[in-house]
Predicted model as a PDB file, atoms N, CA, C, CB and O in Angstrom, pLDDT in the B-factor column:
MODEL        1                                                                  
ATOM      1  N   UNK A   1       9.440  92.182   7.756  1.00 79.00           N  
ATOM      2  CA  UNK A   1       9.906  93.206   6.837  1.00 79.00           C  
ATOM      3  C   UNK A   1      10.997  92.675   5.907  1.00 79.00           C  
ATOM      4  CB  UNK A   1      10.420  94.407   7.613  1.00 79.00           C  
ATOM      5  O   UNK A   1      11.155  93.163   4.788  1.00 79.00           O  
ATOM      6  N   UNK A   2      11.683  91.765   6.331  1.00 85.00           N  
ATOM      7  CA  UNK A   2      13.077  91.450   5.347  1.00 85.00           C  
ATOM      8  C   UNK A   2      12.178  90.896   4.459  1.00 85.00           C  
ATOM      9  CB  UNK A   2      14.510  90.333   5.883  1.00 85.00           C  
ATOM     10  O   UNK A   2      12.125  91.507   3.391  1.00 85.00           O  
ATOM     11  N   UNK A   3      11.464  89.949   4.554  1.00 83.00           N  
ATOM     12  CA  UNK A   3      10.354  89.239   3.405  1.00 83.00           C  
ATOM     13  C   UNK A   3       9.995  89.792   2.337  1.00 83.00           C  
ATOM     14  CB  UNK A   3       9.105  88.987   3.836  1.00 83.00           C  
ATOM     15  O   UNK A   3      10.104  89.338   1.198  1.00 83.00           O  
ATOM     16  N   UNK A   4       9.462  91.000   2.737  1.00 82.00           N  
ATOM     17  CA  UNK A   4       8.760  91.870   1.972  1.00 82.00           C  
ATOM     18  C   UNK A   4       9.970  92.719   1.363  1.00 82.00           C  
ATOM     19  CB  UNK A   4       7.639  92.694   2.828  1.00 82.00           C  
ATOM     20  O   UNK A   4       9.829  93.080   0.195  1.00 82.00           O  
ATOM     21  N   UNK A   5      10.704  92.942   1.781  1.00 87.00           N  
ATOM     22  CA  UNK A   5      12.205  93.715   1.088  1.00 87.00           C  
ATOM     23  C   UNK A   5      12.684  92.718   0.200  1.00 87.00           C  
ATOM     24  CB  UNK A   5      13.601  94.110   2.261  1.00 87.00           C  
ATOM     25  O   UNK A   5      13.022  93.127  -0.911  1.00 87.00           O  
ATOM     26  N   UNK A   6      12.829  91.079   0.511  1.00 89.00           N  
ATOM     27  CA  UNK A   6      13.473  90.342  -0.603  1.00 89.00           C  
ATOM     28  C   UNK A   6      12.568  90.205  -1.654  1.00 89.00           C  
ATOM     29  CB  UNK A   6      13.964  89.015  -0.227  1.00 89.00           C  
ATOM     30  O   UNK A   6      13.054  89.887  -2.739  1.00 89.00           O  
ATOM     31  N   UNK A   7      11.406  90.367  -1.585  1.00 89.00           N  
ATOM     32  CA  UNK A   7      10.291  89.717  -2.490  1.00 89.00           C  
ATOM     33  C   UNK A   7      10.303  90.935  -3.210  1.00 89.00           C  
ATOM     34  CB  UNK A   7       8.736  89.162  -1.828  1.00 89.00           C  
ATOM     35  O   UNK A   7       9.381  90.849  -4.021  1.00 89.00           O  
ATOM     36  N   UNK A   8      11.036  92.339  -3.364  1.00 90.00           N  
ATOM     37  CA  UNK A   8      10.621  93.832  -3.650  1.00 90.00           C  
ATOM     38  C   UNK A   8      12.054  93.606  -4.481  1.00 90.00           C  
ATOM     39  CB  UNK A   8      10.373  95.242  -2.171  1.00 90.00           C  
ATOM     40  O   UNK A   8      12.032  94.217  -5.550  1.00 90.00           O  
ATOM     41  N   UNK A   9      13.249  92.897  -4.250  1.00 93.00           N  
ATOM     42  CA  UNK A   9      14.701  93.050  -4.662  1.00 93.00           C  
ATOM     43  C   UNK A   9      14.476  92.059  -6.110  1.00 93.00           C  
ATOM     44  CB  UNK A   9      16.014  92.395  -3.295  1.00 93.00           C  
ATOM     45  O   UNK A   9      14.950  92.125  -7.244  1.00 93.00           O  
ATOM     46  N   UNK A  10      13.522  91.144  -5.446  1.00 94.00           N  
ATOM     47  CA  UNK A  10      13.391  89.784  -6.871  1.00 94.00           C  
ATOM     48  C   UNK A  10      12.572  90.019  -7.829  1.00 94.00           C  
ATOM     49  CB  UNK A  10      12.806  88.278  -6.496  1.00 94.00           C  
ATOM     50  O   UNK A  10      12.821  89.503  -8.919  1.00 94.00           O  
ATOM     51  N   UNK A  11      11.517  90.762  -7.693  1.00 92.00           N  
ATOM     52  CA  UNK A  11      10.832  91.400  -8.323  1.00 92.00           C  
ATOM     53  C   UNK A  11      11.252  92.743  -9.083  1.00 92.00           C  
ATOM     54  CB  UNK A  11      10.006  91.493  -7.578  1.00 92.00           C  
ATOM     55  O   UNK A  11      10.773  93.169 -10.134  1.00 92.00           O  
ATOM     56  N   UNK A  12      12.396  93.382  -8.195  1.00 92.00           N  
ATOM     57  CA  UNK A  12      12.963  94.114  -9.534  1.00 92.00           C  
ATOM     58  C   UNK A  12      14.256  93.816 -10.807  1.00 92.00           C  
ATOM     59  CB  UNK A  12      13.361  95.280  -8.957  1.00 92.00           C  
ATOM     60  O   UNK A  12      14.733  94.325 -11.821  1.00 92.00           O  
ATOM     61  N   UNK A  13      14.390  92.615  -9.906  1.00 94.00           N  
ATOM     62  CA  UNK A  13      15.391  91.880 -11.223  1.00 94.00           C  
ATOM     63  C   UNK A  13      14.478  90.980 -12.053  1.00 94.00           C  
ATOM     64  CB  UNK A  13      16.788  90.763 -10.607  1.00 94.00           C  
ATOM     65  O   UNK A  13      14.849  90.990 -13.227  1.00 94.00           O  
ATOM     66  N   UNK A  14      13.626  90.363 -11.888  1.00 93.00           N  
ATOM     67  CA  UNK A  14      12.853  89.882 -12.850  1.00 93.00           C  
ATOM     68  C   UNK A  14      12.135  91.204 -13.805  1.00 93.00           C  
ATOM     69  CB  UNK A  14      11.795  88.921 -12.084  1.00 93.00           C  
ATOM     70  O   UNK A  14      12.484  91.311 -14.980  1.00 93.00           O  
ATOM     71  N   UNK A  15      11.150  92.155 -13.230  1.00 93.00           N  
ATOM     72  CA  UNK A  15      10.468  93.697 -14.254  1.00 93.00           C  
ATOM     73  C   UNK A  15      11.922  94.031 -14.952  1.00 93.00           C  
ATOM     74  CB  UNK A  15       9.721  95.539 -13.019  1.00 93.00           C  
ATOM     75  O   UNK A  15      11.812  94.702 -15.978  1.00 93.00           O  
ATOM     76  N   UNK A  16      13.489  93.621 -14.511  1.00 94.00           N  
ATOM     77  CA  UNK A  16      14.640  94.365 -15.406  1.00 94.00           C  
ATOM     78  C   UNK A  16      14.664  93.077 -16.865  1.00 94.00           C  
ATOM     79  CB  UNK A  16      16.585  94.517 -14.253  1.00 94.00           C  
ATOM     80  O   UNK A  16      14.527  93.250 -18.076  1.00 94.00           O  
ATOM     81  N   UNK A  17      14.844  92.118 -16.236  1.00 93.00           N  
ATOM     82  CA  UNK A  17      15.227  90.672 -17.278  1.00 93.00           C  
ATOM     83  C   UNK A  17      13.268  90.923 -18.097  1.00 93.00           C  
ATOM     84  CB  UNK A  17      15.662  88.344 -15.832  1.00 93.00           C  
ATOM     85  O   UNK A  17      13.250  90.878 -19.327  1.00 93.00           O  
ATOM     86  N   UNK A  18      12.203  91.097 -17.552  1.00 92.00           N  
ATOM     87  CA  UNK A  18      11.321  91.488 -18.769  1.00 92.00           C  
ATOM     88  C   UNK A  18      10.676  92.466 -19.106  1.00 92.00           C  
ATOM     89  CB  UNK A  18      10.551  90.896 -18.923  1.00 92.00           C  
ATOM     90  O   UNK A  18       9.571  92.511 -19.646  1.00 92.00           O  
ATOM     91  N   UNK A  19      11.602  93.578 -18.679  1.00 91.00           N  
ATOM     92  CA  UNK A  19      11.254  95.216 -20.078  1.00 91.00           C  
ATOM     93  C   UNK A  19      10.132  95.120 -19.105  1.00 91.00           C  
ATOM     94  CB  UNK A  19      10.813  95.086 -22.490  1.00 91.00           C  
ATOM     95  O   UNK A  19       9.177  94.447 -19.493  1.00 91.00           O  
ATOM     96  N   UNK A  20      10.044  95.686 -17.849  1.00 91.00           N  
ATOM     97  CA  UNK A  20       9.031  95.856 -17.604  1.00 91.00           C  
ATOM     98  C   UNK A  20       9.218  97.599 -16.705  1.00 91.00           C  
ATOM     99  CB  UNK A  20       8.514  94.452 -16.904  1.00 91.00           C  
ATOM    100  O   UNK A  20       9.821  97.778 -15.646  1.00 91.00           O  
ATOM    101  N   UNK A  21       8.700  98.364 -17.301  1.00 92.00           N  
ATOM    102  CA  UNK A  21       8.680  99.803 -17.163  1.00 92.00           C  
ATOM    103  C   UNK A  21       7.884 100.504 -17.113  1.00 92.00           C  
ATOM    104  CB  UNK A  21       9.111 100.303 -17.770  1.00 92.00           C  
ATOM    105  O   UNK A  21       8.266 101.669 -17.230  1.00 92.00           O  
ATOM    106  N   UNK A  22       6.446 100.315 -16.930  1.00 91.00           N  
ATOM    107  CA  UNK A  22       5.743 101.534 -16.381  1.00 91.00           C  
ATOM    108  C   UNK A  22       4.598 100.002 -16.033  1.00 91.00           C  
ATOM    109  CB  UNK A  22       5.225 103.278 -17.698  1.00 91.00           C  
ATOM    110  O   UNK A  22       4.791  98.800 -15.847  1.00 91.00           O  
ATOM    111  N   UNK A  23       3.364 100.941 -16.093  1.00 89.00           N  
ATOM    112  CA  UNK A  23       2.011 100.520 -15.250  1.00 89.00           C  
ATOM    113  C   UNK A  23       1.648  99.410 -16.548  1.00 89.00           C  
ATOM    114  CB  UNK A  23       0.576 102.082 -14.856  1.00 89.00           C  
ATOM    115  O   UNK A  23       1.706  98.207 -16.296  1.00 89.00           O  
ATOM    116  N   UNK A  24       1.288  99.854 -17.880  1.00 91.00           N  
ATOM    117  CA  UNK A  24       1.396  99.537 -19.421  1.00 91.00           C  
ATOM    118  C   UNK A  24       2.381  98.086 -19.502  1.00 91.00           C  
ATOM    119  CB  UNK A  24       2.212 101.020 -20.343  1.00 91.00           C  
ATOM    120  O   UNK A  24       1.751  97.051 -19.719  1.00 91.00           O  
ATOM    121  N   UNK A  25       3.094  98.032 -19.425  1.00 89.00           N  
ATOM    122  CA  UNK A  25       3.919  96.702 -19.213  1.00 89.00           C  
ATOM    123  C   UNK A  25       3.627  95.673 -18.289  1.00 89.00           C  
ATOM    124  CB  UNK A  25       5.134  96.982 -18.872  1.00 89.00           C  
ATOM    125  O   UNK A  25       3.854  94.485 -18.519  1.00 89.00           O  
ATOM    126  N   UNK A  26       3.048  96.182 -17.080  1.00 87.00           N  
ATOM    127  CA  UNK A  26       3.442  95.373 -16.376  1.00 87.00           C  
ATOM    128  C   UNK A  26       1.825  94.826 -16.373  1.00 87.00           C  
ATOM    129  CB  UNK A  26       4.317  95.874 -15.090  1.00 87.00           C  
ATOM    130  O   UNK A  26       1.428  93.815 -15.793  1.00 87.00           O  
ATOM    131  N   UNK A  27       1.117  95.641 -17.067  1.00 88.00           N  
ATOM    132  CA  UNK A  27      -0.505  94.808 -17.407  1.00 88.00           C  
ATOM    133  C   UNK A  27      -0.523  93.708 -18.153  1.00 88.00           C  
ATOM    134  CB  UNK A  27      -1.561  95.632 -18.228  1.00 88.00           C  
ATOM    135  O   UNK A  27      -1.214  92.705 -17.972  1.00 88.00           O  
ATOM    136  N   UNK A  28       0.430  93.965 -19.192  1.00 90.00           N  
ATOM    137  CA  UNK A  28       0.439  92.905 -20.459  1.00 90.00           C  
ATOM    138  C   UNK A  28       1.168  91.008 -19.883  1.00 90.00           C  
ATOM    139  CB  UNK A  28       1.806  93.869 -21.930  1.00 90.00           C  
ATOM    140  O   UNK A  28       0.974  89.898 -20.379  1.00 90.00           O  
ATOM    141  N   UNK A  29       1.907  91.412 -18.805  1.00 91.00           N  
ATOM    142  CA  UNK A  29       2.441  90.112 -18.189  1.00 91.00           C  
ATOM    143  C   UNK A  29       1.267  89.159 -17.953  1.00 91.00           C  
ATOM    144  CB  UNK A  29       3.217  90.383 -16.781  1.00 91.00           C  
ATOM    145  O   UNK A  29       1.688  88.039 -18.244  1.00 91.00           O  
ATOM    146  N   UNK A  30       0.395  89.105 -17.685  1.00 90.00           N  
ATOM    147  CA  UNK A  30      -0.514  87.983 -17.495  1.00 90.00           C  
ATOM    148  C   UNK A  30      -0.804  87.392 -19.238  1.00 90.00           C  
ATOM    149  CB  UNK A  30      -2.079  88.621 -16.570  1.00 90.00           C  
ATOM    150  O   UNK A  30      -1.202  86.233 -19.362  1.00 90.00           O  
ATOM    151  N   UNK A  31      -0.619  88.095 -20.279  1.00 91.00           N  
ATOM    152  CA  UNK A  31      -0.639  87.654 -21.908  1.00 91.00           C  
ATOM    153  C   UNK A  31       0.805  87.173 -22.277  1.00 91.00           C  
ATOM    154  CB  UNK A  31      -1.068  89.039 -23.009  1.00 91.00           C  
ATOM    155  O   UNK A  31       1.041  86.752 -23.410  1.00 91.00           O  
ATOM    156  N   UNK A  32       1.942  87.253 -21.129  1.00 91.00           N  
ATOM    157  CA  UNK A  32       2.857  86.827 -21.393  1.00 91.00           C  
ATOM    158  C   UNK A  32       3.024  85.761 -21.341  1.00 91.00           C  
ATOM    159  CB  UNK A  32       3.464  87.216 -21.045  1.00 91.00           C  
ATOM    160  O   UNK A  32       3.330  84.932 -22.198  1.00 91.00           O  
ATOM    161  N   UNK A  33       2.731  85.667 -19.768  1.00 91.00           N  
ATOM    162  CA  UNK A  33       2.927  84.230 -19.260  1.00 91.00           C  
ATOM    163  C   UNK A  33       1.608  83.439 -19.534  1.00 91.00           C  
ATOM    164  CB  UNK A  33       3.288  84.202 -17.629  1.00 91.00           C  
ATOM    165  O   UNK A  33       1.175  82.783 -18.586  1.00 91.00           O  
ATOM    166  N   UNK A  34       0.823  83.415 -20.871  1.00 93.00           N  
ATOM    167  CA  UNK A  34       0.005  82.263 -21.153  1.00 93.00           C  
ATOM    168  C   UNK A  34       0.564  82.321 -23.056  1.00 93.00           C  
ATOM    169  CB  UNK A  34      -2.048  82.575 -20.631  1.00 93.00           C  
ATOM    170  O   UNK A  34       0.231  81.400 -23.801  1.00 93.00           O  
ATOM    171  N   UNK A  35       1.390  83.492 -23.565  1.00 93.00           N  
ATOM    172  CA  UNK A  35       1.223  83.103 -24.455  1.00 93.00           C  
ATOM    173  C   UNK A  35       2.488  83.599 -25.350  1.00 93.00           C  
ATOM    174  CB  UNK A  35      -0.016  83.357 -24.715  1.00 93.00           C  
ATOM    175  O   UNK A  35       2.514  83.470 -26.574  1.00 93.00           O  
ATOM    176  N   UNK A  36       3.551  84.192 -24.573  1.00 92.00           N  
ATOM    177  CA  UNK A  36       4.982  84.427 -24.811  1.00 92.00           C  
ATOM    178  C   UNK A  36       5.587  82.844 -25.580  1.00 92.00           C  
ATOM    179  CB  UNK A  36       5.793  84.859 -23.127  1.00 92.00           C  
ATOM    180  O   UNK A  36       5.322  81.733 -25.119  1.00 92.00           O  
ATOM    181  N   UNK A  37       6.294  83.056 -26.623  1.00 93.00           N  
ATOM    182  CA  UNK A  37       7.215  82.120 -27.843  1.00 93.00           C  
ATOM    183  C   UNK A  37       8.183  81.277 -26.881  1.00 93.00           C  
ATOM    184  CB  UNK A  37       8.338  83.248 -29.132  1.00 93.00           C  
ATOM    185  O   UNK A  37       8.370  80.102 -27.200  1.00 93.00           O  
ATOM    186  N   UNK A  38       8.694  81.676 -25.952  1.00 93.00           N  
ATOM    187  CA  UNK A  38       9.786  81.114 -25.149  1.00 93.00           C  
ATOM    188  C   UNK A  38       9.191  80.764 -23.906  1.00 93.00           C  
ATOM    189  CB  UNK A  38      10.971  82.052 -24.948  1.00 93.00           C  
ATOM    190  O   UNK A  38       8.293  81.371 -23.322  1.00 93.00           O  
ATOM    191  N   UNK A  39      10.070  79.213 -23.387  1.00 95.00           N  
ATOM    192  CA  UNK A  39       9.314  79.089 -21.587  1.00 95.00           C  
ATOM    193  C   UNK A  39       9.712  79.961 -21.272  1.00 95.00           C  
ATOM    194  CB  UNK A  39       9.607  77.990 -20.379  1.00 95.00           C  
ATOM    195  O   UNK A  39       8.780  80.615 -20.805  1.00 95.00           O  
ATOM    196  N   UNK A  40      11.032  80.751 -21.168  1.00 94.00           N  
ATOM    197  CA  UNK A  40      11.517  81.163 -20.609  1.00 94.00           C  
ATOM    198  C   UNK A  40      11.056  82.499 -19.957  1.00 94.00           C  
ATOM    199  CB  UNK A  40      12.321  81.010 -21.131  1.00 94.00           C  
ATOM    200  O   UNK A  40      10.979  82.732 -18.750  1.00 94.00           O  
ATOM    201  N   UNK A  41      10.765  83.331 -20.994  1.00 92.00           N  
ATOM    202  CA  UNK A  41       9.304  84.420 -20.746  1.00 92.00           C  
ATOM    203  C   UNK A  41       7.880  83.853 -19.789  1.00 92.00           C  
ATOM    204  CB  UNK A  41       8.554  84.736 -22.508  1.00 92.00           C  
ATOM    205  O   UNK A  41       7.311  84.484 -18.898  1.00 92.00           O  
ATOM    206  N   UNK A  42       7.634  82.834 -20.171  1.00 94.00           N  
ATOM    207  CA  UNK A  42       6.570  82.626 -19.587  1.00 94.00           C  
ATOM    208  C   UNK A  42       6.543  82.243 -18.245  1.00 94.00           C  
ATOM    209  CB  UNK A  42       6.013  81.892 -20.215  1.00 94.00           C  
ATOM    210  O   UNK A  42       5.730  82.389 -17.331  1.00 94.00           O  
ATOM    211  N   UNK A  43       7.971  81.554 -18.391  1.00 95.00           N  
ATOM    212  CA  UNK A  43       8.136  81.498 -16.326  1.00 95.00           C  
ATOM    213  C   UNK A  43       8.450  82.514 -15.627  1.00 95.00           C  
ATOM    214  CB  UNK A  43       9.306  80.605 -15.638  1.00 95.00           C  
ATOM    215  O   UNK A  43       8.272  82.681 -14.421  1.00 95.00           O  
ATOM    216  N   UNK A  44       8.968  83.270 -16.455  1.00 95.00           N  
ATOM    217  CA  UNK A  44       9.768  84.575 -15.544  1.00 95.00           C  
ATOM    218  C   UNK A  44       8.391  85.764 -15.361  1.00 95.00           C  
ATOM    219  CB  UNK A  44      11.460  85.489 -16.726  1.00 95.00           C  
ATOM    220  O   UNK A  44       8.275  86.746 -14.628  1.00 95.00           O  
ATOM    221  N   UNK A  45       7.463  85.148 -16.392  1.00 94.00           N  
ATOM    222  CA  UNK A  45       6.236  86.293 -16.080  1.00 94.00           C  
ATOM    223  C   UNK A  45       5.235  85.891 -14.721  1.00 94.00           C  
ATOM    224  CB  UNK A  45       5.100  86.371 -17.593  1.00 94.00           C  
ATOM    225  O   UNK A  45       4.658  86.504 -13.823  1.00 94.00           O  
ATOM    226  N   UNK A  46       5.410  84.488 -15.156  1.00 96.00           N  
ATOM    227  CA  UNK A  46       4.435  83.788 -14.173  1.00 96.00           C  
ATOM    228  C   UNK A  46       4.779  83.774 -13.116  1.00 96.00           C  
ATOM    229  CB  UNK A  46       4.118  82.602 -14.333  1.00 96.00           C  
ATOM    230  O   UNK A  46       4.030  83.405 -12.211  1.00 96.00           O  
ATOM    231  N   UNK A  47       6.207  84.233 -12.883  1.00 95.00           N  
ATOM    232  CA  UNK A  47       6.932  84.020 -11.151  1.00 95.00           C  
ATOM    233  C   UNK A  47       6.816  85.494 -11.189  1.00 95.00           C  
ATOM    234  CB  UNK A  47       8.890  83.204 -10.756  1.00 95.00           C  
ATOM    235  O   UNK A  47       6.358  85.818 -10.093  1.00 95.00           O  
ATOM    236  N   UNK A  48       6.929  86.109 -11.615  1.00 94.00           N  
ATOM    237  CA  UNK A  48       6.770  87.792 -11.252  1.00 94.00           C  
ATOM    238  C   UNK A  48       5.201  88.121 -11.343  1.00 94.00           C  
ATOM    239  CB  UNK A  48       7.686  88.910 -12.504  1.00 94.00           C  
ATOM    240  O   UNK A  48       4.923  89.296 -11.580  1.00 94.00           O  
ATOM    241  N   UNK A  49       4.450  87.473 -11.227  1.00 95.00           N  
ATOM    242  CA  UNK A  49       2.855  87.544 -10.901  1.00 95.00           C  
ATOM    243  C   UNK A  49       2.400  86.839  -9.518  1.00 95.00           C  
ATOM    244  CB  UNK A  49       2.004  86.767 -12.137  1.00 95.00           C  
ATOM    245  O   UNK A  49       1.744  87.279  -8.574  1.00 95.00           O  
ATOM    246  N   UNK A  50       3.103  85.352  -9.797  1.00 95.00           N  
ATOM    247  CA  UNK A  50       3.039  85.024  -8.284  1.00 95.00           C  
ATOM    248  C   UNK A  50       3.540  85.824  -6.894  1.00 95.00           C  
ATOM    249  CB  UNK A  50       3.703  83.911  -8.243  1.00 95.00           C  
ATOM    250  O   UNK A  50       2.953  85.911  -5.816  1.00 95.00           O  
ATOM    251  N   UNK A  51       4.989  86.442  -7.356  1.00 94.00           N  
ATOM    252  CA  UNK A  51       5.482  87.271  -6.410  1.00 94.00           C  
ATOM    253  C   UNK A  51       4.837  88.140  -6.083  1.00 94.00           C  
ATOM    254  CB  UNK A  51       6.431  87.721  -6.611  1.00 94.00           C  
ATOM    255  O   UNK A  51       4.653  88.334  -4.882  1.00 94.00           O  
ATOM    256  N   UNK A  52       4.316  88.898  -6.975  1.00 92.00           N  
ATOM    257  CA  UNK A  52       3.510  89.870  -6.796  1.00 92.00           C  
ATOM    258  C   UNK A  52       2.433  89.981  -5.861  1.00 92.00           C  
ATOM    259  CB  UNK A  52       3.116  90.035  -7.757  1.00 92.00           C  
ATOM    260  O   UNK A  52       2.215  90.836  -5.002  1.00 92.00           O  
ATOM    261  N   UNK A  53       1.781  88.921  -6.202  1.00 93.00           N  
ATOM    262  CA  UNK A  53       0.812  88.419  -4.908  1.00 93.00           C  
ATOM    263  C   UNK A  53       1.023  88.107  -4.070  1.00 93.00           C  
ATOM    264  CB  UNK A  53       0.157  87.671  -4.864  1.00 93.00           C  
ATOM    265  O   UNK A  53       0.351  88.420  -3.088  1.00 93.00           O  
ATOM    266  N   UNK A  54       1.641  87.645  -4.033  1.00 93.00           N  
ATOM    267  CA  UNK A  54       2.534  87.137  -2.460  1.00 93.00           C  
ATOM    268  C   UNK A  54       3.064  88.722  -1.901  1.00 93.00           C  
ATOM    269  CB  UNK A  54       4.373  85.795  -2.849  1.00 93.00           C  
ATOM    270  O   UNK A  54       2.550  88.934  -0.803  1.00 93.00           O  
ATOM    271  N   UNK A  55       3.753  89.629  -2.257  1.00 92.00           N  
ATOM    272  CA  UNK A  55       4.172  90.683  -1.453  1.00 92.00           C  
ATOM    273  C   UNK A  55       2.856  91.670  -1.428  1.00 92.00           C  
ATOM    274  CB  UNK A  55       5.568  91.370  -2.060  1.00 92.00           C  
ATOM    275  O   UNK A  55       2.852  92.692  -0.742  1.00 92.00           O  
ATOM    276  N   UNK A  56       1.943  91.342  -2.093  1.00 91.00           N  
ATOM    277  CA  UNK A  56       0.531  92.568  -1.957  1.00 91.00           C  
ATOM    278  C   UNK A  56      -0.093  91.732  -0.859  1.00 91.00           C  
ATOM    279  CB  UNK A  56      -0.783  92.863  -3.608  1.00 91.00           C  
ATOM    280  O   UNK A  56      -0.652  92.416  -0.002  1.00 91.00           O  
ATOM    281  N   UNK A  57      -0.146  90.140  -0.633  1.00 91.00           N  
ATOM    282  CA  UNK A  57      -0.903  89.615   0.312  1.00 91.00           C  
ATOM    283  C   UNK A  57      -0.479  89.518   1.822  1.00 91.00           C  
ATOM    284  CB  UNK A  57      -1.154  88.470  -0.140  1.00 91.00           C  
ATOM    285  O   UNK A  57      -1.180  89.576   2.832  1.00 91.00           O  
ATOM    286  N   UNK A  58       0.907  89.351   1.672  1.00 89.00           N  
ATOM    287  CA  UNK A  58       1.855  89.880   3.027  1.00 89.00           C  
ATOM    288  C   UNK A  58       1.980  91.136   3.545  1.00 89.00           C  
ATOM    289  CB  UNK A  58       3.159  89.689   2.861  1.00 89.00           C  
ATOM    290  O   UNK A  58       2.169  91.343   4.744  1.00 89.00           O  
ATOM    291  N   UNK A  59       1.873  92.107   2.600  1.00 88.00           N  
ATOM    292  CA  UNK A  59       1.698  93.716   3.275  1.00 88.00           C  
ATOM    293  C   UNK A  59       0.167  93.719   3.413  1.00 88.00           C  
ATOM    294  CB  UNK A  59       2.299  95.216   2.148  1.00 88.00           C  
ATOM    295  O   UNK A  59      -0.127  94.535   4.287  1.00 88.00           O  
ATOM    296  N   UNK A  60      -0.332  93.449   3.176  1.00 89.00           N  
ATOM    297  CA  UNK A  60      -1.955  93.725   3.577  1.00 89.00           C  
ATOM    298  C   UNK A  60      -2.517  92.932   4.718  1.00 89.00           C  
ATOM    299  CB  UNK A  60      -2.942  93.362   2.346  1.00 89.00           C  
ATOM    300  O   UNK A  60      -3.616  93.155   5.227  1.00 89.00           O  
ATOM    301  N   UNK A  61      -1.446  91.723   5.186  1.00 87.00           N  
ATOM    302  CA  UNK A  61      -1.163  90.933   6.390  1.00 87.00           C  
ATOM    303  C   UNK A  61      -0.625  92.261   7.246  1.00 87.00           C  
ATOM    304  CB  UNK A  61       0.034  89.530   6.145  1.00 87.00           C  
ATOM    305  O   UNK A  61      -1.394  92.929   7.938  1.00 87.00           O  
ATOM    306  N   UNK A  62       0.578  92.510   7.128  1.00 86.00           N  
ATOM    307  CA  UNK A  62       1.066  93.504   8.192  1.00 86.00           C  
ATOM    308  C   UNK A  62       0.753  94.522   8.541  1.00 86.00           C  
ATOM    309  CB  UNK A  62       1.942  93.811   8.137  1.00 86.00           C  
ATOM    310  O   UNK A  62       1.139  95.042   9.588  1.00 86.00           O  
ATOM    311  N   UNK A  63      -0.337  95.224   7.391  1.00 86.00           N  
ATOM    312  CA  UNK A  63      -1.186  96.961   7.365  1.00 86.00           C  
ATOM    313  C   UNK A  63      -1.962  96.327   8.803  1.00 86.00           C  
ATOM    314  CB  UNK A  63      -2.695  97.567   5.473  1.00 86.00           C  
ATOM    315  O   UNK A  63      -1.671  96.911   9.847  1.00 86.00           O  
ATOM    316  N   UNK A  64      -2.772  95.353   8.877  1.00 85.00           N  
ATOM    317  CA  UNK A  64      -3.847  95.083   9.568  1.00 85.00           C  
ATOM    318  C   UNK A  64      -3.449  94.744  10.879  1.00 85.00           C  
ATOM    319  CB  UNK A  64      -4.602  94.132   8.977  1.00 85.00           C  
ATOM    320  O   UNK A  64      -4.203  94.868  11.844  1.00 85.00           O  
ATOM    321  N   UNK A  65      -1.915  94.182  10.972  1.00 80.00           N  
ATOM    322  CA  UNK A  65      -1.616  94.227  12.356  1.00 80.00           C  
ATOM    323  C   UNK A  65      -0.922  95.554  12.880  1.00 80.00           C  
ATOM    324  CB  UNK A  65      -0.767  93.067  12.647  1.00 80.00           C  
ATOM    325  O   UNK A  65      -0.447  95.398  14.005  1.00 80.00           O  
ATOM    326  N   UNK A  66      -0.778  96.582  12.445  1.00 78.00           N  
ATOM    327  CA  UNK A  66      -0.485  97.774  12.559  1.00 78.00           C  
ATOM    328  C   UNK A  66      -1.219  98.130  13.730  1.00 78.00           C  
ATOM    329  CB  UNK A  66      -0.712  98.508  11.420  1.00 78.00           C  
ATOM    330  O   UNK A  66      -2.034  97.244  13.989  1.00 78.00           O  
ATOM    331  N   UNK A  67      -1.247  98.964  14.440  1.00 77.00           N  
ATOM    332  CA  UNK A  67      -2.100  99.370  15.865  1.00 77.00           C  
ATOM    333  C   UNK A  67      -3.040 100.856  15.018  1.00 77.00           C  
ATOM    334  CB  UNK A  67      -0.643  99.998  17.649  1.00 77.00           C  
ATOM    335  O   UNK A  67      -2.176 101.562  14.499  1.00 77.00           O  
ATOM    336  N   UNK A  68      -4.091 101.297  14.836  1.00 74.00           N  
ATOM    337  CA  UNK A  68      -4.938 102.115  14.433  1.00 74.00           C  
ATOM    338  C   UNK A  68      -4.564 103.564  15.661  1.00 74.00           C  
ATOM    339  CB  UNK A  68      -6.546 101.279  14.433  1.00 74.00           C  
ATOM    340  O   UNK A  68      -4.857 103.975  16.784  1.00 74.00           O  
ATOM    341  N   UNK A  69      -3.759 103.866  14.506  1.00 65.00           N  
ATOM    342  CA  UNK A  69      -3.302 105.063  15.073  1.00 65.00           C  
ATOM    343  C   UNK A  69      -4.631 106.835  15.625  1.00 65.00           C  
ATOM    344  CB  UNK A  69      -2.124 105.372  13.697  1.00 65.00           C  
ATOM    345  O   UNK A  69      -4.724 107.634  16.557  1.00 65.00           O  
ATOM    346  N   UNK A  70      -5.331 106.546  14.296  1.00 56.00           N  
ATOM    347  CA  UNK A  70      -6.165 107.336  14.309  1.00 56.00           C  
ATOM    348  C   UNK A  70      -7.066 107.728  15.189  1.00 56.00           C  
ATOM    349  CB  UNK A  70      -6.553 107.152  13.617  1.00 56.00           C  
ATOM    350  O   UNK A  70      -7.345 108.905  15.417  1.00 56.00           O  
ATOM    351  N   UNK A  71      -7.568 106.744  15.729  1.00 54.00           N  
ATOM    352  CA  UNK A  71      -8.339 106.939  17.106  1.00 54.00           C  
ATOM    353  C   UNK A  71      -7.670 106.961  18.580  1.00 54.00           C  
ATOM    354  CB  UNK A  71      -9.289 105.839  17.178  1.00 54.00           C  
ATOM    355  O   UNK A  71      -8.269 106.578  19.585  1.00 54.00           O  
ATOM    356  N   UNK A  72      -6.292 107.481  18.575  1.00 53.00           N  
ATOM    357  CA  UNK A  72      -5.512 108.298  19.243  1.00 53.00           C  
ATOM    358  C   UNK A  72      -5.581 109.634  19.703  1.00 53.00           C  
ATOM    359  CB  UNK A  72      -4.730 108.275  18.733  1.00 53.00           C  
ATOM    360  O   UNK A  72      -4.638 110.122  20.327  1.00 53.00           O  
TER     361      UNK A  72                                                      
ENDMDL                                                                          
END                                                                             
């Protein structure tokens, strides 16, 4: 869980450093990071995509070790 909490803290300081505010923004980041004027944009998009995956692929790690409550 701390993993997934730091990867949720870095990810909202990077969506703050690139204007990133609704669903609409945060689509356009993959056109950022191949074609943004500055590296600087383009790394900060490309690490906030990697992160991204990384905390959707780690919670979908931990959903599955969850115990299946339902058939309780």
């Amino acid at each position: 869980m701390e993993w997934a909490g730091a990867l949720t803290d870095v990810r909202l300081v990077l969506a703050e450093r690139l204007g990133i505010e609704d669903e609409e923004d945060a689509a356009r980041l993959d056109q950022v990071a191949r074609t943004a004027p500055d590296e600087v944009s383009r790394a900060l998009a490309s690490l906030y995509l990697a992160l991204s995956w990384l905390q959707e692929s780690l919670l979908d790690v931990m959903l599955r070790d969850l115990p299946d409550t339902a058939a309780e």
